[in-house]
C-alpha positions in Angstrom: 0.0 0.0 0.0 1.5 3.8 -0.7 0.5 6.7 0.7 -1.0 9.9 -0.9 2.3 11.3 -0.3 4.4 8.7 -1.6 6.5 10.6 -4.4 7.0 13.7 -1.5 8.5 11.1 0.5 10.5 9.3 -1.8 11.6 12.8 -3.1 12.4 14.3 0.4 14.4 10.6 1.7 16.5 11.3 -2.1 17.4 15.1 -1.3 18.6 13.8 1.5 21.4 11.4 0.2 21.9 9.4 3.0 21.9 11.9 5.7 20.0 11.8 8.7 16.9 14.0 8.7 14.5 14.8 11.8 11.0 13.1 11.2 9.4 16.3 12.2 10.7 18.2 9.4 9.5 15.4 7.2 6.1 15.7 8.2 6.0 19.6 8.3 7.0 19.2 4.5 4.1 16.8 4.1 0.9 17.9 6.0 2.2 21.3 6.9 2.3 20.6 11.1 4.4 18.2 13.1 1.6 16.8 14.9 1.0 14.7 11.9 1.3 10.7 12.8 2.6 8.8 15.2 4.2 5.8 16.9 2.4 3.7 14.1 3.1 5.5 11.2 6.6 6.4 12.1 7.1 2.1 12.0 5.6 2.1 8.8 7.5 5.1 7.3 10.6 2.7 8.6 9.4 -0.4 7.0 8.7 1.0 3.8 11.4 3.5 3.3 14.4 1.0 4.7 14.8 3.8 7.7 16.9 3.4 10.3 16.1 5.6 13.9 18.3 7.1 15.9 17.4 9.8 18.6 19.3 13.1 19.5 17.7 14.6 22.8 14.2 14.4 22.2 14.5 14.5 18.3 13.7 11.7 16.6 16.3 10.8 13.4 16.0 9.0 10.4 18.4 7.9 8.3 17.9 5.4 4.5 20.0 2.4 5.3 22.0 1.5 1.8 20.7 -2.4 0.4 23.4 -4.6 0.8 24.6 -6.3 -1.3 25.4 -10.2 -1.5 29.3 -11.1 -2.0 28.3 -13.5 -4.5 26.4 -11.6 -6.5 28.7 -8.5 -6.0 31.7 -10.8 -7.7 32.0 -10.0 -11.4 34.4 -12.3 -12.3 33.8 -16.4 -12.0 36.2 -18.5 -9.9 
């Protein structure tokens, strides 16, 4: 399932390139308030977006974790 701001997100997580960002800023981009969501949707923001959560203070931090990639398949030559 995607949200109705999908492509925002997916833009705002891109701009971003691999930084941490605080989830309140997010949502102030989104909705226009940081009251916005919650404990559920900040675990689904996480699960779908590959996030990783880190806290500063009271802040809360996100951060897209890079895919990994398999040593096998990262191999380009055959032994």
């Amino acid at each position: 399932m995607q949200s109705k701001y999908h492509k925002q997100i997916q833009e705002f997580i891109w701009n971003r390139k691999g930084k941490p960002f605080e989830f309140c800023k997010l949502k102030m981009i989104l909705v226009g308030y940081s009251d916005y969501g919650g404990k559920k949707w900040l675990a689904w923001l996480k699960q779908t977006y590959n996030l990783q959560e880190s806290r500063e203070g009271k802040k809360i931090m996100l951060q897209k974790i890079p895919k990994q990639i398999p040593e096998e398949e990262s191999s380009t030559t055959d032994d």
